[in-house]
Backbone as numpy.savetxt, mean C-alpha at the origin, in Angstrom:
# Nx Ny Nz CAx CAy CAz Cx Cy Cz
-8.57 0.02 -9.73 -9.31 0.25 -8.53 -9.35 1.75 -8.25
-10.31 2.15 -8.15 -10.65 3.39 -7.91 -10.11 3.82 -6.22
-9.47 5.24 -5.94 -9.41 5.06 -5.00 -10.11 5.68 -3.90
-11.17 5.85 -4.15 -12.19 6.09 -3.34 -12.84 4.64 -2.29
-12.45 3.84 -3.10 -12.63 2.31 -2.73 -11.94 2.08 -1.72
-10.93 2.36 -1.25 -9.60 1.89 0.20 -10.06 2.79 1.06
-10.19 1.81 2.20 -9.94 2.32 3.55 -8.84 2.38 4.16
-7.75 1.79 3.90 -6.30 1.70 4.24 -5.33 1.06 3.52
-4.40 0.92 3.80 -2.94 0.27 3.29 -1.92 0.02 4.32
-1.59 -1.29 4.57 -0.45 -1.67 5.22 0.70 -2.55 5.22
1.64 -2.11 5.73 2.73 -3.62 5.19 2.91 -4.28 6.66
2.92 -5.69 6.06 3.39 -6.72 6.73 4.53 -7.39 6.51
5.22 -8.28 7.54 6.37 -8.73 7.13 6.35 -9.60 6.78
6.87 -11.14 6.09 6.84 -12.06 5.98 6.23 -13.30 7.22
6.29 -12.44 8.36 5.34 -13.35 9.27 3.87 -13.19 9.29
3.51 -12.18 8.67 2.61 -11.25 9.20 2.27 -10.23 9.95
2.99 -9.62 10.71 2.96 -8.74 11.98 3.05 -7.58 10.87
2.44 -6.61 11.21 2.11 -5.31 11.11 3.24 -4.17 10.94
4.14 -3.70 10.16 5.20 -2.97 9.83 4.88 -1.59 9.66
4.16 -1.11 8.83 3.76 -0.14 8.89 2.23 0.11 8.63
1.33 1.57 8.86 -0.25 2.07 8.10 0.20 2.91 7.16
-0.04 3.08 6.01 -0.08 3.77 4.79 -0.48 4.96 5.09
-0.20 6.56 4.93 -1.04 7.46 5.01 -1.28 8.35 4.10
-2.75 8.63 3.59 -3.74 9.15 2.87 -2.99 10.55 2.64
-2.82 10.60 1.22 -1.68 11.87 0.54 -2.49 12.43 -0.25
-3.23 11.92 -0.97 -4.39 12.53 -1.88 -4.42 11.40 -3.26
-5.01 12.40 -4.11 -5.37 11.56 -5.13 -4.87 11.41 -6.37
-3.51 12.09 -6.55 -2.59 12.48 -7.31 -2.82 13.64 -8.65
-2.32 13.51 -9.17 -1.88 14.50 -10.53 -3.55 14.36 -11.69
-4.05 13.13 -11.26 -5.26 13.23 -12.26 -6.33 12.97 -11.56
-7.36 13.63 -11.02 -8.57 13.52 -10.39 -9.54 13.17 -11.06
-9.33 12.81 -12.33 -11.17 11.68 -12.81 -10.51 10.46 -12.65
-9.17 10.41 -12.54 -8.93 8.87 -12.12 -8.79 8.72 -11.18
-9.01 9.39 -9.58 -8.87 8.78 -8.61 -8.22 8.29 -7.76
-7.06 8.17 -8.63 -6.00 7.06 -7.96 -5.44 7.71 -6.88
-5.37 6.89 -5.62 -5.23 7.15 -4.02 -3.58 6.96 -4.27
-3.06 8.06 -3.36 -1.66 7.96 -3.54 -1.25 8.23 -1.52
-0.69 6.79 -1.73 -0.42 6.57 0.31 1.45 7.27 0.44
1.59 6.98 1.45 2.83 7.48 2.04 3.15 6.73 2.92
4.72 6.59 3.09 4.83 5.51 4.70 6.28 6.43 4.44
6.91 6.07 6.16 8.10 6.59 6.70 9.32 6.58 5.92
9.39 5.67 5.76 10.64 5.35 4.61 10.99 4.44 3.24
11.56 4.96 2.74 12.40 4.41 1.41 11.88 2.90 1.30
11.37 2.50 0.01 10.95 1.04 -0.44 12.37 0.15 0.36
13.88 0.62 0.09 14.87 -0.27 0.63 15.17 -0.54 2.00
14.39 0.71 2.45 15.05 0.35 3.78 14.04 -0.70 4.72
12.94 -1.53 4.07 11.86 -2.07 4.32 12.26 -3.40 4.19
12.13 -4.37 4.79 12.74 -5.98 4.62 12.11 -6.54 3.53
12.79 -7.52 2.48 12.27 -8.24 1.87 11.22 -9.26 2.20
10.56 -9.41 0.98 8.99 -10.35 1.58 8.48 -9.70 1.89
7.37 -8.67 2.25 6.77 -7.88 2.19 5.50 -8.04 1.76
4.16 -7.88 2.40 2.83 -7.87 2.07 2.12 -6.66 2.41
1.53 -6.69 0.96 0.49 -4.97 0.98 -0.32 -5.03 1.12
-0.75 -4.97 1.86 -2.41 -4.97 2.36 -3.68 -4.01 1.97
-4.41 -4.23 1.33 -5.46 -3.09 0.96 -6.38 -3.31 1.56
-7.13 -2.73 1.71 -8.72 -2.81 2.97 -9.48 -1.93 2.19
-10.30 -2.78 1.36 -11.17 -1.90 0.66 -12.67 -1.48 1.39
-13.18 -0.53 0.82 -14.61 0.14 1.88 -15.66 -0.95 1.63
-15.64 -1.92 0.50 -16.51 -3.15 1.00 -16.35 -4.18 1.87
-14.79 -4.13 2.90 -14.69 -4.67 3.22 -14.07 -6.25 3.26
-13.52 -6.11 1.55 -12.49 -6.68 0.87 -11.18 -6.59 1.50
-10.33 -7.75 1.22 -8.85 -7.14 1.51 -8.24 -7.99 0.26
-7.35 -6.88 -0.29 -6.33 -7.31 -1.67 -5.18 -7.66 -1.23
-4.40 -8.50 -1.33 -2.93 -8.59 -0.68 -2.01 -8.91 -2.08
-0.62 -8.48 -1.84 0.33 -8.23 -3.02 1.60 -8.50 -2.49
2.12 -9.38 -2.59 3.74 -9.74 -2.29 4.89 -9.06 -2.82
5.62 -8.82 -2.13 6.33 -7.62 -2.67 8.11 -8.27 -1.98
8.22 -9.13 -3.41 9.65 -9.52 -2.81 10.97 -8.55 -2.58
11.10 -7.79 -2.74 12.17 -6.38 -2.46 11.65 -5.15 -2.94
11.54 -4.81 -1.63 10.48 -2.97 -1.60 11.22 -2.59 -2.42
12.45 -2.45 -2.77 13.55 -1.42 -3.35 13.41 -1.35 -4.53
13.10 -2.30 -5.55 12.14 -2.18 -6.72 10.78 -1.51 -6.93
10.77 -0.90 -8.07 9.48 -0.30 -8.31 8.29 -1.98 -9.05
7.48 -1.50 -8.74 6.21 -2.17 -9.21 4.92 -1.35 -9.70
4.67 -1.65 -10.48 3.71 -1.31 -11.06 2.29 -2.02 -11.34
């Protein structure tokens, strides 16, 4: 996914309620690829398990991604 494509990023908790908004850092280390690189307050661990990522793409799509322990990397 290109990241010109997202309008946002957010995590939710396992209920759904709203944890954190992602914020817009740039586009990282390679610019023909695009790739949108977000930011949030703290550390993948210090974030509760169960975890949903929310993408909000500019068509108006939303991608969601379960994320059973932030404290792991994913790829």
């Amino acid at each position: 996914m290109n990241g010109d494509q997202i309008d946002g990023i957010s995590l939710k908790d396992e209920n759904g309620k709203l944890i954190e908004e992602g914020r817009f850092t740039s586009f990282g280390d390679e610019p023909s690829l695009k790739r949108a690189k977000y930011s949030f307050s703290k550390p993948g661990n210090e974030y509760p398990k169960n975890i949903t990522v929310e993408i909000r793409k500019s068509n108006g799509s939303v991608e969601t991604h379960q994320i059973a322990d932030p404290a792991n990397r994913y790829d």
